[in-house]
Structures are given as structure tokens and as C-alpha cells.
Phi, psi and omega in degrees: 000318177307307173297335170288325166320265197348300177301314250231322188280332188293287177305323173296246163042265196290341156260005147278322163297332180279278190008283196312281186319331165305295129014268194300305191290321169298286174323353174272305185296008207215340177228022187267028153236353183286147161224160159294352143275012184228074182200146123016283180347279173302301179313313168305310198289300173342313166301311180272018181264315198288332190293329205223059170270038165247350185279076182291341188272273219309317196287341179266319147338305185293311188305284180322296187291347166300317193267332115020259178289337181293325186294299139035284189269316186303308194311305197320343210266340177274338116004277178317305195281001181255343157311289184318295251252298155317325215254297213284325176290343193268323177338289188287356160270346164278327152294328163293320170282349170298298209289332182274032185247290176315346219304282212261050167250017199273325161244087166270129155314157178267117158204185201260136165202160192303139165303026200259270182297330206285310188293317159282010177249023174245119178346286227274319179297344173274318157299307167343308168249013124321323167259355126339278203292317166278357173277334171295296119085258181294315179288318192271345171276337135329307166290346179279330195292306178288336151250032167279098172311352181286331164281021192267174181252133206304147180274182196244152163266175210294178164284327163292318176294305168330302176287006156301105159239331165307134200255139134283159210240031179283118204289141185271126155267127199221132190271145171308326163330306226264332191185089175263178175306129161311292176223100195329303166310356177248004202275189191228098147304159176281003164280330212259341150289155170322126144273154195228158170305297228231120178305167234221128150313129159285323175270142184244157190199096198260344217211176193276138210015040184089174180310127210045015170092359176294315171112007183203132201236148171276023195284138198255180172034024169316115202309101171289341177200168197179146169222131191266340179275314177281339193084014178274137209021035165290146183257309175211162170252174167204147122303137169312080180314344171208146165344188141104143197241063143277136192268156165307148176220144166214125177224142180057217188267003159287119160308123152201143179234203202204124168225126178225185197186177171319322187251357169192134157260148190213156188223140203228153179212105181258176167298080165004300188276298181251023192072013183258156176294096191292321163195191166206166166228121148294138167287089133290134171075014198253130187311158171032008157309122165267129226300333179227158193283151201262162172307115188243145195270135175328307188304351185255302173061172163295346191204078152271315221275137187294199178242205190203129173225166165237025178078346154237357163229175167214128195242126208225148196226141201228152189268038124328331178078022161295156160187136215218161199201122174261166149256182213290338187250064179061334183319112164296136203236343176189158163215156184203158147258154228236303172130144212293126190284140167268114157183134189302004178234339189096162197288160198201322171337112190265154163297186208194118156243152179188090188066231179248076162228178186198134176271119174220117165299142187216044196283128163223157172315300190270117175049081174282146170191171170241139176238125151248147180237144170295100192337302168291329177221029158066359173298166189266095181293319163183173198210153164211145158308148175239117189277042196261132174279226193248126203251152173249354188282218185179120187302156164239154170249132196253155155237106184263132195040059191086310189278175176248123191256184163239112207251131162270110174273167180184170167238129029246041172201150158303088176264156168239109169249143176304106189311312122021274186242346187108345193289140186281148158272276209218150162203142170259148155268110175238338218246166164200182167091181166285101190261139206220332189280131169284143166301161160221186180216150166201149159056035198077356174236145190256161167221154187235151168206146195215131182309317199261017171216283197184169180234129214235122160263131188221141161287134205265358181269002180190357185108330189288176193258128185260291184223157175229166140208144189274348188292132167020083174299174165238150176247300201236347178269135199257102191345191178192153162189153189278176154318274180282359180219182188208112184231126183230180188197130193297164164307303167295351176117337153346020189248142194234167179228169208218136161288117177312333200264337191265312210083347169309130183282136156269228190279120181263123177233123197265072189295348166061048184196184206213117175244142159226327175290174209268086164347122202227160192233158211191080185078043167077025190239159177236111212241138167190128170272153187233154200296340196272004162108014173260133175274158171220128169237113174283156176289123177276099162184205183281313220263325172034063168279148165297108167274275162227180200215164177181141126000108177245352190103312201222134180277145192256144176205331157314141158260113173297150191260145163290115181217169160334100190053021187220145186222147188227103187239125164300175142210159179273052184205338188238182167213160150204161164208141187301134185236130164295324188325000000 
């Protein structure tokens, strides 16, 4: 009785595995030219978008079916790997019933048995069917490999852009207008850091794409080119001690990030200069924590959220609804839960410092709202409700005439509230869909732009809409712009750039790869990673040429932070840092 079972979990086995492979290798022929931008389709509605761009019903049609097909190629691509992972498991269930269904046939007594057993129990058939079963196997999981984008092999850019290799040294201009002090009683001067043998960076970079969330850093002498596999101009490496696709903040010669897992949340602080681990503090203890960690999407985790410091606390929020908050040398100084956020993918928002507050977006299913909290000691300076539905983006600070707005993406609007007290300035309804992408700013106008709705320029001095365009959307990566240009990068491979004042598409660079980190601009530079671990570095200006680009090894989904001669990049396994030295 037994052995039949075996036989029968065996023969059953080895035809779903040649079935499955069979399958996997069709599937390859059948999408191994496909992209969700690239079909016949789409090249048609494009047309008729163009043809007829006063048509808010066809072009929200277009949309819907646009978000559609992306949605689509992500499921297959999640398909694809749970095929390989279903196939390579019944493999092995053919083999363990196998090997144990022969274990005592090597001296069977002469007896009668089914034409069944009579077939499987000759040799040269048993190897058949084994090496059947493993040669198919083997070929589909070949074809699955090939037909995984994360493996193809990369187009080339143009010859023109190739032949950029020289980096130019065009100095970025930024008016003292644009970023003044928030409050003069709050800042941290650099004398006023721990002194250390290696003097302390002036420049900070405090906050998820820098100081205010902007995206543009005041850093001199910024590292241009690096190999991560020689160590040439590496300073140090790190392993992660825990998870989470949160980007590094540095103020003075310290680091800090955020890693959690099932089994600990944590907020970490290293050494600037030599990588060593200076401390970590655990989300312990907290008054309303819930007891088990809520359902998170790989791409989401427990810690996507940056941390936030103002050079004297530092505060890092987990998606838990925790949030816990130290000084520069590790003390916990508070801790509190928010209350646990609903939301299907996991909470992701980063935090926002700003003189001695910290900003925290709170779009969730249950009660959205925005909170500023006291740095030093977590009271509640003030909170407002949100009619936003569940947002993945993270506030920023715009300056319009001097003052400073508190800028949201959310759906379905953009709002500006006064950092001070919470009072709305202004909001547009513009936006829909899973909005993921952060606002920026330049020169008085903020810009949003979300994959499933549009990209909206708005004057931040009343509210009004200046420009729109539908071109090369962002899904998780968040623009950056100068005065005069605006530049961003697609989910697709995408990144383009914009006249800020027109809305006119510039220089298209269609590159065949996936960005979710956030472009940051740094000495008349545009510095941007693509999720397989390639830096691309740009012109910041109209002409927004490639200067060059190389290979790091690691896949990257963090945006790096920026200091003097120094660049600080997450991966997803590592921290390490760029020395221009």
C-alpha cells in the first residue's frame, strides 16, 4: 500500500513538473518581447491622446487602461517567480518519492506485479524518467531566466551621450532666498557638534532627499565615479544589521538609518568617516504597539520610512506606528505609537525635520492626518485631519517669498499647510491612483507628479495650477528641480526632464531599467540609481546630458545622502561610503 502511494505521488510529480515546464518555456515565447509600454496598443491610445488632449473622459480612460497593463507585467513578473519556486518544489517531491519507492528494490524475489510496476521498475526507464523530468527542469528554468527583466541585457545609450565622459564642473545656483533658516533658536551650528578628530561636515543632509525633503544638496566636492567591487574610492562598507528600504541621513560626522524584521525594530547610528557602529536603539516597550507586526509587501517591510534628525535628536517611525526618538549619542528621549496605520502595502512615509519639530504624514485608511511633534520631548505641537485617502508619499518644505509652506501629495490633492500651526494655505485636487511619489520645489512653484494621474505645476503663492502634462509619469521615484528645469524618472526606464515655467518635455533619456530612488542634484549635477544598482549621473541644466554611468553591484532602491566629499548609499544588503579622497 505503501509503495503505491509513493508510485502514484511520484508518476503524479513528474507529469506536473514536464506539464509546469512546459508551460514556463511557452511563457517565455509568448512575453518575451512584451513590455507594458511597448504593444501596438498603447502606441495607438497615445495617438489618440495626442490627437484629442482636451478630452478629460478619453485621457482618464487611457490612464485607467495604462495602470492596467503595468499592473499586469508586475503580477507576471510575480507569477513568474512563484512558478520557478512551485516547479523546483514538486522536482523535489519526485525525487524524494522516487528515490524512496526504489529504496528496497535492488533484491525483489520473483513475483507478479502490475504493468505499472513491471514499467517502472526497469532501470534504463527509470533513468528516462528521471532525466526527463530533469531535463525539462532545467530548460524552463532557463527560459524563465530569460525571460525575467531583471536579466536582460541593458540597451546602450546613444553615442552622443556615450561620448560624454568628462564630467563638467557647472556650479548649481541656489538664492539665499530659496532656503533661508526656518528659526534661527533652532538650528545646531557645526561648532556646537561633539568634537571629534575629523572635523564635522557643515553640510547636512537630515532628512529622506536631504534637508527639507527637497532634493538638492549643498555639498562641495562630490564623488563622481567609484567601484564597489575594487573599493576605489570607497571609504567603508557595512552589512545591514536588519532590513528596510529607507534612505541615510548625515548630520556632522554621523550616519543614520532604520532596519526591522519580525523580530526587532531599530534606529542605527555609524561613523561617518570609518563605518563603525556607533549605536542602535530598539522600538521597545511602547505604550499601544501591536502585539504582532502587521502585513507588509516585500517591496514595503517594517522600516521603508527615512528617519529624521535636526543635529540634536533624531527621530525614526516604523510600520508599526511606532515612533521613537534619541539624541546624538543614543539616549531615548521618547517613544510613542500613532496607532497602527491600515494600509496593503505597509506604511512608507518619511519623516520630515524642521528646526525642532519632525513632520509625520499619516495618510491611512483609518483617520489620515498630518502631526508636528516636539523633537525633544514627542508633545503634540499639532495635528490636522485629512480627507486623503492611503498615501505612500512624505512631506516636504517649499519657500515661497521667504516663508516656508509644509507641501503633501495625497490623493486626490496636493495641499500646503503653514508649518507653525497646521493652517491649510492652499490645495489642489489633482491627483489619483496609489500615490507614492514625493512634491518639490523651486522658485515658488511646487511640482507633483503621481504614474496613475499627472504631472502638475502649481504656484505655491495662491494655489493656482500654472501647468499640466501627462508625459513620463513617476510611480515611487520623486523629481527634483532647479529654477529653470525639472527632472524625473520612471518605474520604466524613463527619465526626462521639464521646462519648469512652460511644461515643455526637454531631453528624454529612455534608459531600460527601474528607478525607485529619487534623484538628488549636487554640484550642477543630477546623481540617480536604478533599482539593478546603476548610478547615472546628469547634466543639471537644459541640455540634461548623461555624463556617465557604471555599475555598482547592488541593487539599490534607497536615495543617497550627500555631505561634503562624501556620498552615503544604502543597498539592499549594505551601507557604504563614496570618498572623492
Amino acid at each position: 500500500m505503501k509503495k503505491a502511494i509513493l508510485r502514484n505521488i511520484a508518476i503524479v510529480s513528474a507529469l506536473f513538473v514536464v506539464t509546469f515546464s512546459i508551460m514556463l518555456i511557452t511563457n517565455y515565447f509568448q512575453v518575451r518581447d512584451t513590455t507594458p509600454l511597448q504593444t501596438e496598443v498603447v502606441e495607438t491610445l497615445k495617438q489618440l491622446n495626442d490627437a484629442n488632449n482636451t478630452n478629460l473622459a478619453l485621457q482618464e480612460q487611457i490612464r485607467q487602461l495604462d495602470l492596467l497593463a503595468r499592473k499586469a507585467y508586475f503580477v507576471r513578473l510575480d507569477h513568474l517567480m512563484a512558478g520557478v519556486y512551485i516547479l523546483l518544489g514538486m522536482l523535489v517531491v519526485f525525487i524524494v518519492s522516487a528515490r524512496f519507492y526504489f529504496a528496497k528494490d535492488k533484491n525483489i524475489p520473483v513475483k507478479t506485479i502490475d504493468p505499472v510496476d513491471e514499467w517502472v521498475d526497469k532501470t534504463q526507464a527509470r533513468k528516462y524518467v528521471v532525466w526527463v523530468a530533469l531535463g525539462m527542469t532545467s530548460v524552463a528554468l532557463v527560459f524563465v531566466l530569460l525571460s525575467s527583466p531583471y536579466l536582460t541585457t541593458k540597451e546602450k545609450t546613444s553615442k552622443e551621450d556615450a561620448a560624454e565622459t568628462n564630467l563638467q564642473e557647472t556650479a548649481l545656483v541656489v538664492e539665499e532666498s530659496e532656503v533661508p533658516e526656518p528659526r534661527a533658536d533652532t538650528l545646531q551650528t557645526a561648532a556646537e557638534e561633539t568634537v571629534s578628530e575629523v572635523a564635522a561636515s557643515k553640510v547636512t543632509h537630515n532628512s529622506f532627499r536631504g534637508n527639507n525633503s527637497n532634493g538638492i544638496s549643498a555639498a562641495r566636492g562630490v564623488p563622481v565615479k567609484w567601484n564597489l567591487s575594487s573599493g576605489t574610492h570607497i571609504a567603508w562598507k557595512q552589512s545591514i544589521p536588519r532590513k528596510g528600504f529607507n534612505s541615510p541621513v548625515i548630520n556632522g560626522n554621523k550616519v543614520f538609518f532604520s532596519g526591522a524584521d519580525d523580530q526587532a525594530r531599530e534606529l542605527y547610528c555609524y561613523d561617518l568617516n570609518t563605518g563603525e557602529k556607533l549605536w542602535s536603539l530598539a522600538a521597545v516597550n511602547i505604550k499601544g504597539s501591536p502585539k504582532q507586526m502587521p502585513k507588509t509587501t516585500k517591496d514595503t517591510g517594517l522600516a521603508a520610512s527615512s528617519v529624521a534628525t535636526n543635529g540634536k535628536q533624531v527621530c525614526a517611525i516604523f510600520a508599526t506606528g511606532d515612533i521613537i526618538c534619541a539624541d546624538m549619542d543614543g539616549k531615548q528621549l521618547w517613544a510613542k505609537n500613532l496607532g497602527a496605520p491600515s494600509n496593503h502595502y505597509g506604511y512608507a512615509s518619511s519623516l520630515l525635520a524642521f528646526g525642532n519639530e519632525v513632520f509625520v504624514q499619516y495618510d491611512n485608511q483609518n483617520s489620515p492626518k498630518v502631526v508636528a511633534l516636539d523633537m525633544a520631548t514627542g508633545a503634540e505641537r499639532w495635528s490636522k485631519s485629512r480627507t486623503e485617502k492611503i498615501t505612500w508619499s512624505s512631506p516636504v518644505i517649499a519657500y515661497v517669498n521667504n516663508k516656508p509652506q509644509l507641501v503633501l501629495m495625497g490623493n486626490p490633492a496636493i495641499t500646503a499647510y503653514d508649518p507653525n500651526n497646521g493652517k491649510q494655505l492652499w490645495r489642489v485636487e489633482c491627483l489619483s491612483g496609489e500615490v507614492g511619489s514625493s512634491a518639490c520645489s523651486a522658485n515658488g512653484i511646487v511640482f507633483g507628479a503621481s504614474e496613475y494621474a499627472k504631472l502638475v505645476a502649481i504656484n505655491a503663492t495662491d494655489g493656482s495650477v500654472l501647468w499640466e502634462s501627462n508625459d513620463y509619469l513617476p510611480e515611487v521615484s520623486s523629481p527634483v528641480a532647479t529654477k529653470d528645469n525639472l527632472y524625473l524618472a520612471t518605474s520604466y526606464g524613463v527619465v526626462a526632464s521639464f521646462d519648469t515655467k512652460t511644461g515643455q518635455t526637454g531631453k528624454v533619456h529612455e534608459l531600460n531599467t527601474e528607478f525607485y530612488s529619487s534623484p538628488v542634484i549636487a554640484e550642477g549635477k543630477v546623481y540617480l540609481f536604478s533599482n539593478d544598482g546603476k548610478m547615472f549621473v546628469f547634466s543639471a541644466d537644459k541640455e540634461f546630458r548623461l555624463l556617465d554611468s557604471f555599475e555598482t553591484g547592488e541593487h539599490t532602491f534607497a536615495t543617497p545622502a550627500f555631505t561634503d566629499n562624501k556620498i552615503v548609499v544604502r543597498t539592499e544588503n549594505s551601507i557604504y561610503c563614496v570618498t572623492a579622497n
